[in-house]
C-alpha positions as CSV (number, residue, x, y, z in Angstrom):
1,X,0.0,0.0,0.0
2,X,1.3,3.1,-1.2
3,X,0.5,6.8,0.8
4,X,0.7,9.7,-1.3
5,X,4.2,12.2,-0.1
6,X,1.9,15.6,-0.3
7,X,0.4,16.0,3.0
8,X,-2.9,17.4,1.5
9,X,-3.6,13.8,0.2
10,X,-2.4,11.7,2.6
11,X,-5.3,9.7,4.1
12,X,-4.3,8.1,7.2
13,X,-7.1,8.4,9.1
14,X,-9.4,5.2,8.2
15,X,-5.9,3.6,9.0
16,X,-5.0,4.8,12.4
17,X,-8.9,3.7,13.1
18,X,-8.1,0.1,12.3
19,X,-5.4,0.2,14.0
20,X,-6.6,1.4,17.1
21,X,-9.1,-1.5,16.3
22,X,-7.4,-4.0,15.6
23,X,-5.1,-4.1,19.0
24,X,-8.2,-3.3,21.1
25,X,-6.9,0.5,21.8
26,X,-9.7,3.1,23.2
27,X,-9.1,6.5,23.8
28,X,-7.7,7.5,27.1
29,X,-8.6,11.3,28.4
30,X,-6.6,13.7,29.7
31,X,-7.2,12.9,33.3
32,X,-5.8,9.4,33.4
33,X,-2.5,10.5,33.6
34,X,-0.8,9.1,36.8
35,X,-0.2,12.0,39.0
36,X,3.5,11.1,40.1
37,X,6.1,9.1,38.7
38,X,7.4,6.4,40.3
39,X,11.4,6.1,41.1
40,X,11.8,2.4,42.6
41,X,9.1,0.3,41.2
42,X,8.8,0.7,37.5
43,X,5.7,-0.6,35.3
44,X,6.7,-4.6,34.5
45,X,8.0,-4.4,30.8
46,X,4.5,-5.6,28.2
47,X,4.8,-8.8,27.2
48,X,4.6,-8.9,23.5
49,X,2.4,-11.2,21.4
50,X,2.6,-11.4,18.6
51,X,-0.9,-12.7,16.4
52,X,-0.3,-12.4,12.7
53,X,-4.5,-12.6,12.5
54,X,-4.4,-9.4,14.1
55,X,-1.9,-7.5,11.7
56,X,-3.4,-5.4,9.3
57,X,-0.2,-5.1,7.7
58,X,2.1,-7.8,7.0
59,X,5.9,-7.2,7.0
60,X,8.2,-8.6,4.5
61,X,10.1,-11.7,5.7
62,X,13.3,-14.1,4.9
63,X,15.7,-15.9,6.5
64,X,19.5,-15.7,4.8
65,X,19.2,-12.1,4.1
66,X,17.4,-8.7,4.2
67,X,18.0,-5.1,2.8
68,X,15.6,-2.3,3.7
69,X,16.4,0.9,1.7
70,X,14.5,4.5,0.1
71,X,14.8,2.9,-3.1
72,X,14.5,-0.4,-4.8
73,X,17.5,-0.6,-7.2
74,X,19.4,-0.2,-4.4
75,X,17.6,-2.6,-2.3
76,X,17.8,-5.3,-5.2
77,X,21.5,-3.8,-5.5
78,X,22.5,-4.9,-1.7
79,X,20.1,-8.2,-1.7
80,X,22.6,-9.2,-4.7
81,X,25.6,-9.0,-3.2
82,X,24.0,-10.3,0.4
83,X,22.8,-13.8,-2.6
84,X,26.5,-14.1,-3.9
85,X,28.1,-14.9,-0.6
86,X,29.0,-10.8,0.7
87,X,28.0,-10.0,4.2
88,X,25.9,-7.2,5.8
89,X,28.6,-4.9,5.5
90,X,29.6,-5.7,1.9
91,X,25.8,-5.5,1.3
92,X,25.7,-1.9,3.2
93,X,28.5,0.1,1.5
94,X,27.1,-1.6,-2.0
95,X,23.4,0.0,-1.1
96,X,25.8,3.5,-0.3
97,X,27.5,4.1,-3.5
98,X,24.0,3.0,-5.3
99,X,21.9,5.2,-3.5
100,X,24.2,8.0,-4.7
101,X,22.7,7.4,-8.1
102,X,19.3,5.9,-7.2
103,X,18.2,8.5,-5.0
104,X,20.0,11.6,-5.7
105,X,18.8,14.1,-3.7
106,X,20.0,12.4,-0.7
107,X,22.0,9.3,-1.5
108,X,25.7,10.8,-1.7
109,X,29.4,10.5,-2.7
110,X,29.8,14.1,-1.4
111,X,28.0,14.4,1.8
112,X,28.6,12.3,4.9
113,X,26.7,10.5,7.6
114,X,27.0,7.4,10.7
115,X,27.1,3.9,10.5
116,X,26.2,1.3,12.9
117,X,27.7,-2.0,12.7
118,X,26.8,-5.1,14.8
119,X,29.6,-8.5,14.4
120,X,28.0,-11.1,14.8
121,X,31.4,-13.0,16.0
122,X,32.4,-10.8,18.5
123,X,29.4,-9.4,20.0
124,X,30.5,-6.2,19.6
125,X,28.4,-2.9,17.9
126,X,30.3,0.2,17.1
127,X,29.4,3.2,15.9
128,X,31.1,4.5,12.7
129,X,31.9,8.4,12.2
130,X,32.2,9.7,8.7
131,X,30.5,13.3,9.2
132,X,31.0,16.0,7.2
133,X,33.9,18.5,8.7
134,X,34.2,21.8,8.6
135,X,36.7,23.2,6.8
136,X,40.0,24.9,8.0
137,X,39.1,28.4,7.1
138,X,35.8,28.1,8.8
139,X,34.8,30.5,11.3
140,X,32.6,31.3,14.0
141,X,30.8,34.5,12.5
142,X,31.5,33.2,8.8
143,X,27.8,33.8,8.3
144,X,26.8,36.8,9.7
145,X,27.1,40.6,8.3
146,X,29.0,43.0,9.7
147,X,25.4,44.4,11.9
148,X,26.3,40.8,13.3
149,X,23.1,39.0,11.2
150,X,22.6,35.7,9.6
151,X,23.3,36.1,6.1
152,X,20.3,34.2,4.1
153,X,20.5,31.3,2.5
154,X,24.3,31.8,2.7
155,X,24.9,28.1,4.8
156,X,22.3,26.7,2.4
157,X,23.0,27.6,-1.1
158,X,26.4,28.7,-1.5
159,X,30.1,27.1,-1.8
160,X,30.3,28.5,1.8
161,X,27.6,25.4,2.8
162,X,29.6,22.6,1.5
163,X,32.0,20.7,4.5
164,X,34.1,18.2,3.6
165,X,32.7,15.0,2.9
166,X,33.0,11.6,4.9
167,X,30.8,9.0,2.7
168,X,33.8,7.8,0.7
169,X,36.1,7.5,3.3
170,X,33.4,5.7,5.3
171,X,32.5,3.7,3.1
172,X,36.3,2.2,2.3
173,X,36.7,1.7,6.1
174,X,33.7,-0.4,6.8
175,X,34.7,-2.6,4.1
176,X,38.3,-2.9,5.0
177,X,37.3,-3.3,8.6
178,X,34.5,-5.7,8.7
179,X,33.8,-6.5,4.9
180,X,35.0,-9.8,2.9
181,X,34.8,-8.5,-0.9
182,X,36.9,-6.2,-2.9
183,X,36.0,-2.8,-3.2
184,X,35.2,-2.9,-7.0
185,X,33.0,-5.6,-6.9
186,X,30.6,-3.5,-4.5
187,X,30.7,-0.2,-6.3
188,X,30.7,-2.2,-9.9
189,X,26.8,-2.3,-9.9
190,X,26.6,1.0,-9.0
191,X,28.7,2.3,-12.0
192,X,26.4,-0.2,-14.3
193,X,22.9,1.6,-12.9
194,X,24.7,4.9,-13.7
195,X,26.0,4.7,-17.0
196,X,22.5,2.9,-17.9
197,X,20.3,4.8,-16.7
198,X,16.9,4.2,-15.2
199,X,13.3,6.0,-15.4
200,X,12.9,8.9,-12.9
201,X,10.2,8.1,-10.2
202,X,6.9,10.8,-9.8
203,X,8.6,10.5,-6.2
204,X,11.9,12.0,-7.7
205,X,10.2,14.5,-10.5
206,X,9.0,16.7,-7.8
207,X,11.6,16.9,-5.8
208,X,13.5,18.3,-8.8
209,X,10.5,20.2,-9.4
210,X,11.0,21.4,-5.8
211,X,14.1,22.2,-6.2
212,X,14.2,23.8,-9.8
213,X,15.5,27.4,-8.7
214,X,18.3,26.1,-6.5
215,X,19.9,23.4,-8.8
216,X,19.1,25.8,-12.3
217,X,21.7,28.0,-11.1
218,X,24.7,25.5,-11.3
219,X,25.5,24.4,-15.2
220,X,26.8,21.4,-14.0
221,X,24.4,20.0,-12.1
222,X,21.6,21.3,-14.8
223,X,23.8,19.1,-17.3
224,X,22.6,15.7,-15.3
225,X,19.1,16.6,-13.9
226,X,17.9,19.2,-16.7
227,X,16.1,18.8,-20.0
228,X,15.3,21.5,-22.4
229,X,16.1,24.0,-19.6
230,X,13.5,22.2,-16.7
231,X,14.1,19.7,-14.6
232,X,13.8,15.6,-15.6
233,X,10.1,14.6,-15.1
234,X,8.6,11.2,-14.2
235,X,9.4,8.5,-16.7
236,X,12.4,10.4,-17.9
237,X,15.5,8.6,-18.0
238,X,18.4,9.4,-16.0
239,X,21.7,8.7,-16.8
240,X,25.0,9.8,-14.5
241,X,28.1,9.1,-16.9
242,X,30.4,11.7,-14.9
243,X,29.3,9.8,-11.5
244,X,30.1,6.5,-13.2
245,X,33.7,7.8,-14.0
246,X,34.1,9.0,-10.7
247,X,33.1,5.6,-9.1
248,X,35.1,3.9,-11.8
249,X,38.5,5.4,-9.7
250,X,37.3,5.2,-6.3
251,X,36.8,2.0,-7.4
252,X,40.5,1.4,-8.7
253,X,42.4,3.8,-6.7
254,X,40.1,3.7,-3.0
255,X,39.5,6.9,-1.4
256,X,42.6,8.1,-2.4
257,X,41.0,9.3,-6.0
258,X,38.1,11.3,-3.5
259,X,40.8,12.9,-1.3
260,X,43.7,13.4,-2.8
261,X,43.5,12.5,-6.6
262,X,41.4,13.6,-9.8
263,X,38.4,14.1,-7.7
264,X,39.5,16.0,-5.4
265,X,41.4,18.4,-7.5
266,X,38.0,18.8,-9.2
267,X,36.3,19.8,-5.4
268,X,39.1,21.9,-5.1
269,X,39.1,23.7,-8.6
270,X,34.9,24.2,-7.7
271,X,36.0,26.0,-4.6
272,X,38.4,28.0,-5.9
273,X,36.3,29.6,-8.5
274,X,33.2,30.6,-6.5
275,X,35.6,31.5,-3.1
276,X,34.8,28.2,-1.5
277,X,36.4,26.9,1.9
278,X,37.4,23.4,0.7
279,X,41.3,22.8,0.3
280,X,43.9,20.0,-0.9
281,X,44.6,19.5,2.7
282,X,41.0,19.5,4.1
283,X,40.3,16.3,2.1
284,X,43.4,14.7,2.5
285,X,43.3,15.4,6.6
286,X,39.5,13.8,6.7
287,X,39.0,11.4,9.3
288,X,36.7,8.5,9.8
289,X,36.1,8.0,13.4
290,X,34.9,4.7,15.1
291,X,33.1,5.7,18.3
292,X,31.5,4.1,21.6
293,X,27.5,3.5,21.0
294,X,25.6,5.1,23.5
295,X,23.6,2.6,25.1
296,X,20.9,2.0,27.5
297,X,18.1,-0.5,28.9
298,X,14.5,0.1,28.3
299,X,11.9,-2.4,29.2
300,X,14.4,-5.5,29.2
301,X,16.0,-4.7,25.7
302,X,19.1,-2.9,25.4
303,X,18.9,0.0,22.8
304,X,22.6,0.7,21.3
305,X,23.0,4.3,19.0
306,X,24.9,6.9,17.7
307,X,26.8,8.7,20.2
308,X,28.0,12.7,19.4
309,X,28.5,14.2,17.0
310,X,24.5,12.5,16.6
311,X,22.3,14.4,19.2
312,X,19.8,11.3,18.0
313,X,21.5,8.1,20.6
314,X,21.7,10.4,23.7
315,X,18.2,11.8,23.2
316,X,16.8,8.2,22.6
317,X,17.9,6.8,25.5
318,X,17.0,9.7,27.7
319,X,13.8,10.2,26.4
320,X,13.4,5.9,26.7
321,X,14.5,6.7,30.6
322,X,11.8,8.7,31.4
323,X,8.9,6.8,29.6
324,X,10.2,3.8,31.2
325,X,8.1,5.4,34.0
326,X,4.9,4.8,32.5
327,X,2.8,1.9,31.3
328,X,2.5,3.5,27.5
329,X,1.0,-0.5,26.7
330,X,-1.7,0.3,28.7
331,X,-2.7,4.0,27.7
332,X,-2.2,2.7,23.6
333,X,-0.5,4.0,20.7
334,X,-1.6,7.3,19.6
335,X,-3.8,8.3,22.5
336,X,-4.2,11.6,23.7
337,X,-2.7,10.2,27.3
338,X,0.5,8.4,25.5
339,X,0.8,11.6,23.3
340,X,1.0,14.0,26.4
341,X,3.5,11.8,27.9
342,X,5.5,11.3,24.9
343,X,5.8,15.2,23.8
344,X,6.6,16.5,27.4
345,X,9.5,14.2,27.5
346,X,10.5,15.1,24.3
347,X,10.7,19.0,24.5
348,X,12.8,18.4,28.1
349,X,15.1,16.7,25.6
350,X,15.3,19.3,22.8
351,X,15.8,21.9,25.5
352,X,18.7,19.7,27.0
353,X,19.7,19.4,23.2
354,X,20.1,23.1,22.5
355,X,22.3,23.7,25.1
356,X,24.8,20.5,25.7
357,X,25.3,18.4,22.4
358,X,27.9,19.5,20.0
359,X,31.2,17.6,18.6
360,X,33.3,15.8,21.9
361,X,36.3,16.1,20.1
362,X,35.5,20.3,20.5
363,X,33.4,20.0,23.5
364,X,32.1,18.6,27.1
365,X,29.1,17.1,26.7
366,X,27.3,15.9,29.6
367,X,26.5,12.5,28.4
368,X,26.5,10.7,31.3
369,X,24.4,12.9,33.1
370,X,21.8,12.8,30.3
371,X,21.2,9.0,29.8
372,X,21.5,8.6,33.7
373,X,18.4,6.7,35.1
374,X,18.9,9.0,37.9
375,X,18.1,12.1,35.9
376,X,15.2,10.6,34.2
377,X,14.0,10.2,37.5
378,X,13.6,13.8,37.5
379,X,12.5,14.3,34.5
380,X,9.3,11.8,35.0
381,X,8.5,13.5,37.7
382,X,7.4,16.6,35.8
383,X,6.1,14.5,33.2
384,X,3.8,12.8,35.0
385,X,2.3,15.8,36.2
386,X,-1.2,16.5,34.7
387,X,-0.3,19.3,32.1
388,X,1.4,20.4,29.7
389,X,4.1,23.1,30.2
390,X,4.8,25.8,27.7
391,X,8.0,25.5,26.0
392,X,9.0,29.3,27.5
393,X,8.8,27.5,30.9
394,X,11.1,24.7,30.2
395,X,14.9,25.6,30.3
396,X,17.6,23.2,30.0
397,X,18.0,20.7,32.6
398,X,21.1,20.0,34.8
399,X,22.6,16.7,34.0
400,X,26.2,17.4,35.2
401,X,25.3,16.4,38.3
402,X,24.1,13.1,37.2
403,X,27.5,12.8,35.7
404,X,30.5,10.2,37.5
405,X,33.5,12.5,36.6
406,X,17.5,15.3,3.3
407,X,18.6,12.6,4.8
408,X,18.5,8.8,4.0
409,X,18.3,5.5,6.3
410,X,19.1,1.9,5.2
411,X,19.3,-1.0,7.0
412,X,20.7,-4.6,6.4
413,X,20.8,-8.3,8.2
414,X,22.4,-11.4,7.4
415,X,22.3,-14.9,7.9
416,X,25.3,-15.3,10.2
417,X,23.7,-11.9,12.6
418,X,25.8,-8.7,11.3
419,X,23.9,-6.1,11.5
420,X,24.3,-3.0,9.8
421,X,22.5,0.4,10.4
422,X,23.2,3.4,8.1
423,X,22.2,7.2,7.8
424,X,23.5,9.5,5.5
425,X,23.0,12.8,4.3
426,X,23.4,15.9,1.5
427,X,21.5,17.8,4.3
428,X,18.5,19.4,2.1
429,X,17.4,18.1,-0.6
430,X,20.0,17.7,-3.1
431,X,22.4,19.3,-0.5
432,X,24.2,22.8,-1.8
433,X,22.4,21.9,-5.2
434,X,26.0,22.3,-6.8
435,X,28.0,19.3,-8.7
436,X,31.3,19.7,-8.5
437,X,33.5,20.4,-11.8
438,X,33.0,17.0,-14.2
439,X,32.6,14.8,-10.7
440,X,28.4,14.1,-11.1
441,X,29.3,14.5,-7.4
442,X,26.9,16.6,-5.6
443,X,27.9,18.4,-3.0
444,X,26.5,18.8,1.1
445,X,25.1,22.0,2.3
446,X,26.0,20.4,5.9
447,X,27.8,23.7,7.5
448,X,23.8,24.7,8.3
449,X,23.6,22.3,11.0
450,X,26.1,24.2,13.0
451,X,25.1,27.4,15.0
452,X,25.5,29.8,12.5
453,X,24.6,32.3,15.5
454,X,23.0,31.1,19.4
455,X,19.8,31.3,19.5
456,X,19.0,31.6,15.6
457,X,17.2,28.4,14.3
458,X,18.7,26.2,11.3
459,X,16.8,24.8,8.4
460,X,15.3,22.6,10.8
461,X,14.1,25.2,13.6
462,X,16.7,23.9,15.8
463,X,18.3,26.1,18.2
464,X,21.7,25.6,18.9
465,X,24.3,27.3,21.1
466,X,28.2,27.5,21.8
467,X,28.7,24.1,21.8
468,X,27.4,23.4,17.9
469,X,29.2,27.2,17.3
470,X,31.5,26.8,14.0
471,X,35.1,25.7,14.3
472,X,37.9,24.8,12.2
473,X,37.7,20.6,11.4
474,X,34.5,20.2,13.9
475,X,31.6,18.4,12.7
476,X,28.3,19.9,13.2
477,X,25.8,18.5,15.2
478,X,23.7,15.7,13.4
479,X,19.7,14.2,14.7
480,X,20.6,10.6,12.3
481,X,19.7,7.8,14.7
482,X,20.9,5.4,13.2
483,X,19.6,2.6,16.4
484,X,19.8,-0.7,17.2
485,X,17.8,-2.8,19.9
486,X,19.7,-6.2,20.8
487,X,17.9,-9.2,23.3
488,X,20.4,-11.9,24.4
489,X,23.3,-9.5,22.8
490,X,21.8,-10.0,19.5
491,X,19.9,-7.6,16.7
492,X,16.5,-7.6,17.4
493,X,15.4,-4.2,15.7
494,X,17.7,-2.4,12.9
495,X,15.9,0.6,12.2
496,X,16.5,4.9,11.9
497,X,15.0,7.5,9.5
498,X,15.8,10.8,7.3
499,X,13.9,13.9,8.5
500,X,16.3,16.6,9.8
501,X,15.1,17.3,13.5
502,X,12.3,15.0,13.5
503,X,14.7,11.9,13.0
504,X,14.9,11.3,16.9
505,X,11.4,11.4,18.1
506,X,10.3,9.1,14.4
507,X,13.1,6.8,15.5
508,X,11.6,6.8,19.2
509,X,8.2,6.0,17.8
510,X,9.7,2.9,16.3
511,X,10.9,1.8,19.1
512,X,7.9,2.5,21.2
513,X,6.0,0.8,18.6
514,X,7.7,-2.1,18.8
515,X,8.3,-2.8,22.2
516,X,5.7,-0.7,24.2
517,X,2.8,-2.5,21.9
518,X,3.8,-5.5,20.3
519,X,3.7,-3.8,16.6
520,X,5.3,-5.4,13.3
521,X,7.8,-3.2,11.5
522,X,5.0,-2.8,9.0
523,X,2.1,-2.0,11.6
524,X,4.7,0.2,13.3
525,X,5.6,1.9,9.8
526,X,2.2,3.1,9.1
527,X,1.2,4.7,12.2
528,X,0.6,8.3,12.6
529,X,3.4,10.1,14.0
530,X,3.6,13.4,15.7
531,X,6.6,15.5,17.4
532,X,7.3,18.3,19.8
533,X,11.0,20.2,19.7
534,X,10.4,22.3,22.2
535,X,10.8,25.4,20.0
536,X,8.8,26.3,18.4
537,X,6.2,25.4,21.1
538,X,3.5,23.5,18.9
539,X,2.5,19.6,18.9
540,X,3.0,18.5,14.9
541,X,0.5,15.9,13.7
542,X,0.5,14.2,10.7
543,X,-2.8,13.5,9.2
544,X,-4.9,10.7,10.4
545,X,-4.9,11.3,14.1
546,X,-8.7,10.9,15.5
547,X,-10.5,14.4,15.9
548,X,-11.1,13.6,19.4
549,X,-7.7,12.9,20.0
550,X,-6.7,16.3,18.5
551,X,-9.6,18.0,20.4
552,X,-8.2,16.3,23.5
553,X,-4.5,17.7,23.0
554,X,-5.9,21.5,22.4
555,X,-8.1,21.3,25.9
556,X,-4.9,20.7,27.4
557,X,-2.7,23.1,26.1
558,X,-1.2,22.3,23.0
559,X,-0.3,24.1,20.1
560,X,-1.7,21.2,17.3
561,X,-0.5,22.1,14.2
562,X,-1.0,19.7,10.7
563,X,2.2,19.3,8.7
564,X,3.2,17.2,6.0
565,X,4.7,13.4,6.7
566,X,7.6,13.2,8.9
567,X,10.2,10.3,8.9
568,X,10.9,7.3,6.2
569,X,12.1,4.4,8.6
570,X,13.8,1.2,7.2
571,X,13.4,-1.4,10.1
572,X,14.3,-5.0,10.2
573,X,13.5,-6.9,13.3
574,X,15.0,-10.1,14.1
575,X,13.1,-12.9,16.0
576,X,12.1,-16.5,16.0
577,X,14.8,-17.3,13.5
578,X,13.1,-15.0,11.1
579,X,14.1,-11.5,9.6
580,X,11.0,-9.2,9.2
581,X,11.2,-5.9,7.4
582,X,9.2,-3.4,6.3
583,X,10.2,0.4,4.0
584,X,8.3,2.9,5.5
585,X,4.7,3.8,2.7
586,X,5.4,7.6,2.9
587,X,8.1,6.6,0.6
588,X,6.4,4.9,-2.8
589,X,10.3,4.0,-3.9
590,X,11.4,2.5,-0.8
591,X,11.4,-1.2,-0.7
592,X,12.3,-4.2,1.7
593,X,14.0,-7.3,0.0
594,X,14.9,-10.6,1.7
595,X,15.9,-14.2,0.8
């Protein structure tokens, strides 16, 4: 079943009904919520049942091998090299460098994102780094005017957006690290789906359509996504020649051609003309990073994500502290009462957000303190009181003291139990809009998700302060979530999203979903989600929530506001010796493939 991606189509409400329906949920008023919550003796985790007569929808399943991607010639891409003997990870960076064709406008050669990978063997889950970083003539104030105000559009649209890219290099070190196939075989049908072709999707014709005034004012990138002076339309082909070249000498030369070869002297030669940052030696000093997950218990399962530069993992498992307080199982998905609950914890962790997260290798971050079960403690306390607090009210907490001392998601399992997690980005759509030189590589517009000034919001509406601020070789602060659930030490749900700052509480939903109410990926997938940010201080719903639910929220003090969909998650869960999987429907190209 496919859902329309403009919000003034999108049905969802004869859908969210039948849910409700079919897992017995009723809606639960305002005044049910517990008055205090408790510290010592915690709701018993649900159990979970699982009756496939009660699913309206049915997941895909398989049992050697699963790929769950934005776009289906990447999926089929990554379920081929899963079928000739590769492993998650050889399956992963293959679904990478397709995507960058498939799905342009946020698949990338020239952004950067996080990985997470599980080995089966060892038990172990890190967390992989390739973010974009800023370059070494970056500065604080680079966007503001000399009356000390944001420059429009400049962190968006310009050469001054672009930081240096991380997917290549990321890409190279999974495979080295955990792969088992050469680095041309992976990329090889990538380079075949670019110098063929394929038909562009409606799904794709409007975001160019979208986009038309920021990409028309590159030549290069109107030489790949242009016809007769407008953009590519659905049924149109496609066809990427330069971005095959450029893959053909990653492919033979490694990241070495991105960094410091042909490629990069085309980055550089881009820069130079339009008084970009980039240099020679800000691609050959980019470093991959592998990082500590942050990790935490909810409910019996232990929940493993990204840690900083990601704001996503920290946030999760705070947010999962404090609704560990309450039986959401028993007030139902999408009621008013789980709603209230949900969206006061989540502006207590956007407020915490806008004052604490940035990059650790530039910055103290309290982490500790935030995913302490201690300071959740708190934080249910005032969430479990009957009301909803204006945003104004709500400052950032203290968790020192706790302390001891455009965006795409894809996710892949395999038979033996690697597990692979990824979310990458451009940023916006398309990124900066701007191909670089002869590359066919488009290029980030990452720099906006630093603090281009405190208290000024990004793209997103987030509100950042000194710790995201802009500094030479810092990466800016990220919401990808790429998460992980594991029972027994093992994958149980492989799952994240696109969607800028709404990443963390669609992720959250998902894992709510899942483990809060027994839901399918698919179930889980096509629910109704909604988000709070803390600023600005309004509830966002997408459609298909029950008036009386909505009537509910405004009587007690929301802000409800209607806005288009929000999140595409890829989730795989893991149980009974089965893989289940399901592409989230706000996305008519994505696509789950097992074996």
């Amino acid at each position: 079943m496919l859902f329309d991606t403009k919000a003034s189509r999108l049905a969802l409400s004869a859908l969210c009904v039948s849910v409700a329906l079919a897992l017995g949920v009723s809606q639960v008023t305002a005044q049910e919520v517990p008055a205090a919550a408790s510290t010592v003796n915690l709701p018993a985790p649900p159990t979970i049942k699982y009756d496939y007569d009660m699913d309206i929808f049915h997941p895909v399943s398989a049992t050697n091998g699963m790929v769950a991607s934005e776009q289906r010639l990447a999926s089929e891409i990554g379920l081929e090299i899963l079928k000739k003997g590769g492993n998650a990870i050889d399956a992963a960076v293959a679904v990478g460098f397709a995507l960058a064709v498939a799905l342009p406008n946020a698949g990338n050669l020239g952004g950067g994102g996080f990985m997470m990978v599980h080995e089966a063997k060892s038990g172990k889950t890190i967390a992989l780094d390739f973010r974009e970083m800023a370059p070494a003539k970056a500065g604080r104030d680079m966007y503001l005017d000399d009356k000390g105000q944001v420059i429009n559009n400049k962190s968006l649209y310009t050469h001054f957006a672009v930081g240096v890219p991380g997917t290549v290099k990321g890409m190279e070190h999974a495979l080295k690290k955990w792969g088992t196939l050469p680095l041309a075989d992976v990329i090889q049908p990538a380079i075949a789906l670019a110098e063929k072709g394929y038909p562009v999707s409606p799904t794709l014709a409007e975001a160019l359509a979208v986009e038309k005034d920021n990409l028309g004012k590159w030549d290069t990138t109107k030489a790949i996504f242009f016809k007769d002076d407008e953009p590519l339309k659905a049924g149109d082909p496609l066809v990427m020649k330069d971005l095959a070249a450029s893959m053909k000498l990653i492919a033979e030369q490694g990241s070495d051609a991105f960094y410091k070869g042909a490629i990069a002297e085309q980055i550089v030669q881009e820069m130079s003309k339009h008084q970009g940052l980039i240099s020679k030696e800000d691609l050959a000093n980019y470093k991959v990073v592998e990082r500590e997950p942050v990790a935490g218990e909810y409910r019996g399962y232990k929940v493993v994500s990204m840690p900083p530069p990601s704001s996503g993992g920290i946030h999760i498992i705070q947010m999962l502290n404090v609704l560990e307080h309450f039986p959401l199982n028993e007030s139902g998905p999408n009621s008013a009462k789980t709603i209230r609950l949900m969206a006061e914890t989540m502006k207590r962790a956007y407020a915490d957000r806008s004052e604490y997260l940035g990059d650790t290798d530039f910055v103290k971050v309290p982490q500790k303190g935030l995913i302490a079960k201690s300071y959740a403690d708190d934080l249910a306390k005032l969430v479990a009181e009957d009301k909803v607090t204006p945003s104004k009210d709500i400052k950032p907490g203290a968790p020192q003291k706790y302390e001891s001392d455009q965006t795409t998601h894809y996710s892949v399992v395999d038979k033996e139990g690697n597990a692979v997690a990824v979310t990458y980005t451009l940023n916006l759509n398309f990124g900066s809009g701007i191909v670089a030189g002869n590359t066919g590589i488009l290029l980030n517009n990452e720099m906006d998700d630093f603090s281009s000034k405190p208290g000024v919001p990004n793209a997103f509406g987030l509100i950042g302060g000194d710790a995201n601020a802009i500094e030479p070789g810092k990466r800016p602060l990220s919401s990808m979530t790429p998460t992980m659930v594991l029972k027994d030490n093992k994958p149980w749900l492989v799952t994240g999203s696109p969607g800028g700052a709404r990443i963390i509480t669609t992720v959250l939903q998902t894992l709510t979903n899942s483990i809060d109410f027994g839901m399918n990926p698919a179930v889980a997938a096509a629910q109704p989600r909604f988000h709070h940010q803390w600023l600005p201080d309004e509830l966002r719903l997408e459609p298909g929530f029950s008036p009386d639910t909505v009537d509910l929220l405004k009587k007690q003090g929301y802000k409800v506001v209607v806005k288009p969909t929000m999140g595409r998650t890829q989730t795989i869960q893991i149980r009974d010796n089965m893989m289940y999987g399901y592409s989230d429907p706000r996305n008519p190209d994505g696509v789950t493939l097992g074996y």
